[in-house]
N, C-alpha and C positions, 0 to 999 in steps of 0.2 A: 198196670198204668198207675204213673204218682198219681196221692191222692191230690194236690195243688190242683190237678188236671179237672176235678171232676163237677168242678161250678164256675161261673162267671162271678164278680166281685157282686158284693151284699147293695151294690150302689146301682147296678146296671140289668135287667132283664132283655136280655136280647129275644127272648121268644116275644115278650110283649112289642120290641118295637118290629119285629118282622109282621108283625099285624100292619102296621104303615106302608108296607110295600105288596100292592096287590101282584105284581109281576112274582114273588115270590110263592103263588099260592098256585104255578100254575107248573103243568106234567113235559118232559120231554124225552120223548121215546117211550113212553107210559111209567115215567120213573117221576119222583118228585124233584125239581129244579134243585142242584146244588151247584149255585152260582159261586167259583171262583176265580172270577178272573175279573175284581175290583180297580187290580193296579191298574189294566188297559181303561177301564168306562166304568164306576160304579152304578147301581140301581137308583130310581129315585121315590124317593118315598113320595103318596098320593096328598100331601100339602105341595108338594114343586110343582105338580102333575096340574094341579086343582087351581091351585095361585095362578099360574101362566094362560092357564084356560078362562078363567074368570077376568084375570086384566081384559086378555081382549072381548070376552063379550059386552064388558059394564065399560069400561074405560079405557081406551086404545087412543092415540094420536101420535103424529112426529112429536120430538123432546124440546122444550130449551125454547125457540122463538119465535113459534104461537103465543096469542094470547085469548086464545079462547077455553073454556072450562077443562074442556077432554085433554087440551097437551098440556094445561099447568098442571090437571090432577097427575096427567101419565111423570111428566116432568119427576114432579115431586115422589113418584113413587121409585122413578129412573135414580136420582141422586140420592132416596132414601139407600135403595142398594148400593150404593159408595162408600156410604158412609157407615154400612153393616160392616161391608168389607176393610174399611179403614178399622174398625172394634175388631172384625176378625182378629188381624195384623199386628192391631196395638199401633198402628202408623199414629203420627201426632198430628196429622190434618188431613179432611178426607181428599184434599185436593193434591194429594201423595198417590193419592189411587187413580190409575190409569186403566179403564175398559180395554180388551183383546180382544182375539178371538181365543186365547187360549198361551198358554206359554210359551208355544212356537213362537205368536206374532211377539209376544211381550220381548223376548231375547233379539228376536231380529232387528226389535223397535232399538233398542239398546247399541245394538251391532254396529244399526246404521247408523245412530247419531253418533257414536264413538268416533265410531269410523271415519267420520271427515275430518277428523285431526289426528289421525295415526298416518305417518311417514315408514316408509322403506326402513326396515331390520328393526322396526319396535315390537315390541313381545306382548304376546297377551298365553296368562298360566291357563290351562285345562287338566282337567284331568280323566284319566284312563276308563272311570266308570260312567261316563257321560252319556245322556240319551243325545241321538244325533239331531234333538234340535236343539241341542247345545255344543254342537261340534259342528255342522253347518254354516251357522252363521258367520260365524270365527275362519271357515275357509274360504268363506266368499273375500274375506278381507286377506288369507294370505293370497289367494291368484290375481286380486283385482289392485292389490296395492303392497305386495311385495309384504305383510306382517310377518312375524314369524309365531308360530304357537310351539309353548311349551309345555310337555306331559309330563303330569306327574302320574306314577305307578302307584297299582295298590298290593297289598303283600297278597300273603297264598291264602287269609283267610278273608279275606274281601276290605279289609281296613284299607282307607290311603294312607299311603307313608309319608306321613308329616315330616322326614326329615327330608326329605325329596323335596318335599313342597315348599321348605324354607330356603332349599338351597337351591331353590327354583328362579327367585327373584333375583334382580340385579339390574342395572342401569339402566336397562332400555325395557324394564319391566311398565307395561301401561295399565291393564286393566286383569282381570281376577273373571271367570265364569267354571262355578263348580256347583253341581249337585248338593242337596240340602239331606238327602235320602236316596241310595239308587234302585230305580225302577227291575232291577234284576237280581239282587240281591237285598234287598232292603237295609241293607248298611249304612246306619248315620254317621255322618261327617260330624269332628269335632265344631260347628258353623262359628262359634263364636271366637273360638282361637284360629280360624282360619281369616275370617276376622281381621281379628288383632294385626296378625303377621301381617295381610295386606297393606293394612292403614300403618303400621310401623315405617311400612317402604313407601309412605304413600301414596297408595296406590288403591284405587276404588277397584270393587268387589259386587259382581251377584253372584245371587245363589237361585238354583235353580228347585223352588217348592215345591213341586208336583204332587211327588210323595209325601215330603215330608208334614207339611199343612193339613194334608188327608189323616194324619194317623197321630199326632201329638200336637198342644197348642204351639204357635209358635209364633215370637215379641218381635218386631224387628226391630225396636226404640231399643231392648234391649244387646239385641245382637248388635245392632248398630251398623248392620248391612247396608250399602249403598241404593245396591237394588234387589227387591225379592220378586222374582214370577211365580204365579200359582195358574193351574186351569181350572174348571167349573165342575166339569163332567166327573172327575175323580174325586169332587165334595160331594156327589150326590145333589148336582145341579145339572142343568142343561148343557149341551153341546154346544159350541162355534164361541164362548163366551168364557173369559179367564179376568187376569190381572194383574198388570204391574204395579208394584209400590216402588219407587223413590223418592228418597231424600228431595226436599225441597230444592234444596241450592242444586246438587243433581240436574232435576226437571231442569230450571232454570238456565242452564249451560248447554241441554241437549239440544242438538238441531231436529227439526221435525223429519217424522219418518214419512207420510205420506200431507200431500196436499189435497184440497178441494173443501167443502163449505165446510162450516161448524166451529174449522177451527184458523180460523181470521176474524182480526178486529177490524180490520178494512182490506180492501183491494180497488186500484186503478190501472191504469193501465203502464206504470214506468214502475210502483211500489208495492209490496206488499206489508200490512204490518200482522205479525202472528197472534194471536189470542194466548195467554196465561197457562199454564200448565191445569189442570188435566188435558184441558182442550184441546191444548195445541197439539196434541197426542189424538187426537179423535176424529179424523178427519171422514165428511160424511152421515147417515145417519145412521147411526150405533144399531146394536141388534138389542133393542127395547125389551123386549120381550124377554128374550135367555136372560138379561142383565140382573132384572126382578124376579126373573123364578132363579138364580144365582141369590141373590139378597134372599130370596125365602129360605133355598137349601141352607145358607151360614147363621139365617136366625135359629132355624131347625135342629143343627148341631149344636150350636150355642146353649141349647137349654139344658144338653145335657153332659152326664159326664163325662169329660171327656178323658179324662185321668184314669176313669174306672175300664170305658172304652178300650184304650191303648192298653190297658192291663189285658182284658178279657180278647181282645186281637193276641196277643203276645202268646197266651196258656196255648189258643187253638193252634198256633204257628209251633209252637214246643209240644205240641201233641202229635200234631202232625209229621214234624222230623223226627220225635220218637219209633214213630209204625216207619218211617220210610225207612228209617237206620236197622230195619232187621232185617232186612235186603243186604248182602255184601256186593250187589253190582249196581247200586244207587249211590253216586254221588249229589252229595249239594254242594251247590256252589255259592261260599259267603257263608263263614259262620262265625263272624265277628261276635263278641261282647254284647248287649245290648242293642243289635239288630230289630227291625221291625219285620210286621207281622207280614211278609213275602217268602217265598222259600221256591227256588230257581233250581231244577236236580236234572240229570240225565239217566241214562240205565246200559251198560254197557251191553252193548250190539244191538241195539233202540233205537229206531228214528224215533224223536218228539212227535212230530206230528203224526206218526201210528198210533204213538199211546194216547193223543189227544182225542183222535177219531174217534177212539175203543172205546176212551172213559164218557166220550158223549153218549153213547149207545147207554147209557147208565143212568142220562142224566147229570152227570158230572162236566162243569163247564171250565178249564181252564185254557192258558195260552201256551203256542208252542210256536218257538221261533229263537231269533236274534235279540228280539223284545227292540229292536230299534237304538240296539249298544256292540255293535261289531267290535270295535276295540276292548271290550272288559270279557267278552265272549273267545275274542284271537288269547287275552290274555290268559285266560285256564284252559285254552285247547278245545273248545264247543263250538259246534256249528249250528250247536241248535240247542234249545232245554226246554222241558216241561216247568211252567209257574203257576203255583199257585197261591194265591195272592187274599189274603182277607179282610170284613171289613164287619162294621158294627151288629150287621143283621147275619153273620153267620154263627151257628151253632154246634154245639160236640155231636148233633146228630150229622150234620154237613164232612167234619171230618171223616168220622166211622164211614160215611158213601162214598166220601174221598178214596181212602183206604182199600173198602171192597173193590169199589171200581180201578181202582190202579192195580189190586194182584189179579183179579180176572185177566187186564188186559196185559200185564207182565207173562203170565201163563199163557197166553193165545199168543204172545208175540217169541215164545220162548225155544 
């Protein structure tokens, strides 16, 4: 084994923060938990845990238009988390930041306001690595109004082919929805020149964060992204609760995705007038609770490194493909350049989800399937793959049980 492989960076202790996660300290199948399967739902450390539980014992109320003590404190702690998320982001106002449930809602939010101004044979670019709640929304618009979606391809080693992508655009190009990171191979997109290219044609652009938010900082003042969705759960925050960011002017042009209180400044009975962006995105009363234990998991990573982080992710993932690669009937799929720390493989005459069962018996947790990317899966010939996927609290002892438990269950399935 290189030696590079044999520590995490002088900045980062990952055994000390796996102390933060008491789920981590506990037996499955009488084996110690080796949690990999972060890309689907990361773990949460016992500050998210403790935060979310404490708002509602001490301070719980509806948000925003009480005026008594419990909803201005709730309030304030509700929009404090906006505005962690907006520093997440680097967005220039927190009022850029739009509450979800999750990335799903954030893209569909997106879809449908686009959506009422897209005409028969207008384009919107996708691409080939796409999770399908970034491919859904987009086809709700080619059946319901005649759009058309363009694919871009990625090569044979998981890159999209940027010249695909530029000669993707053209006159009746409208809008841009591409991956930031993909959920199946961990392949980053160049985001910022993909970028460029869009706004060169005019043309606004999101990117779909999921991954990539989880596992390197990232600016969107810099990137200059239109719109960026992230979810909660894969920060090491709560379930049903994500984020959209848009540009101001953006907000301001989109028509509302859903109706009902919160987000009106009046209603009569011939008028409505809409309420200001975040709000008018907010319709109802928000999931309070996920939102601040979300604002707690981003202060949480926020303290630490996160540079050393994404390094010490990266060693485990090149450790990891190192032991797979001595296998000659293990493919990976995606071994782009600078790649993040996910690694998607199959094993030739292997159902996935055999080897998944087997490596559970072990204590070894990863995901086996489609990952919810059937087009990038038709595209290398998989019906299915083993992932597994890493995040700050896992360690070189996690791979090593990685390891064991995938040749045991290679040997019993062989």
């Amino acid at each position: 084994m290189s030696a590079s492989f044999l520590q995490a960076p002088a900045s980062f202790d990952p055994f000390a923060l796996r102390s933060e996660f008491s789920v981590l300290r506990r037996k499955v199948n009488g084996f110690a938990l080796t949690y990999l399967d972060s890309a689907a739902s990361a773990q949460k450390p016992d500050c998210v845990i403790d935060g979310m539980a404490g708002q509602m014992r001490s301070s719980y109320a509806n948000v925003h238009r009480g005026l008594h003590t419990m909803a201005n404190e709730t309030t304030e702690t509700f929009e404090g988390a906006r505005k962690t998320i907006a520093r997440f982001l680097n967005a220039q106002n927190s009022d850029e930041i739009i509450f979800t449930s999750g990335t799903t809602e954030a893209i569909n939010l997106v879809a449908s306001g686009i959506g009422a101004d897209l005409q028969e044979g207008d384009e919107i670019i996708l691409s080939q690595m796409e999770h399908h709640s970034n491919i859904v929304p987009w086809h709700f618009l080619r059946t319901r109004k005649g759009v058309v979606l363009k694919w871009v391809d990625v090569l044979d080693n998981g890159q999209l082919d940027m010249q695909a992508y530029k000669d993707a655009f053209g006159p009746k190009t409208r809008f841009v929805a591409i991956t930031h990171m993909s959920n199946v191979t961990g392949v980053v997109t160049d985001a910022a020149k993909l970028v460029s290219i869009a706004h060169a044609h005019d043309v606004p652009i999101l990117l779909d964060g999921s991954q990539a938010a989880v596992h390197f900082p990232v600016d969107v003042q810099a990137l200059d992204v239109d719109f960026y969705a992230m979810t909660g759960h894969k920060l090491y925050g709560p379930t049903g609760i994500g984020a959209l960011y848009g540009k101001a002017n953006r907000l301001d042009a989109l028509r509302p995705y859903q109706g009902g209180g919160e987000m009106i400044e009046s209603v009569s009975k011939d008028k409505i007038v809409y309420g200001l962006p975040p709000h008018r995105f907010e319709a109802g009363t928000p999931p309070i609770i996920e939102a601040i234990g979300l604002g707690i998991a981003l202060d949480w990573l926020m303290a630490l490194d996160r540079i050393a982080i994404a390094e010490h992710e990266n060693l485990l993932a090149a450790r990891t493909t190192e032991g797979l690669k001595r296998y000659n009937d293990v493919r990976i799929i995606g071994e782009a350049p600078n790649k993040g720390a996910i690694i998607s493989f199959d094993v030739r005459g292997m159902h996935a989800h055999d080897l998944a069962q087997l490596m559970d018996r072990y204590g070894v947790a990863v995901r086996a399937g489609n990952h919810c990317a059937e087009p990038l899966m038709r595209r290398f010939g998989a019906t299915s793959t083993c992932r597994a996927s890493f995040a700050a609290y896992n360690t070189e002892d996690d791979v090593d049980r990685f390891l064991q438990a995938f040749a045991k269950a290679r040997t019993f399935l062989s």
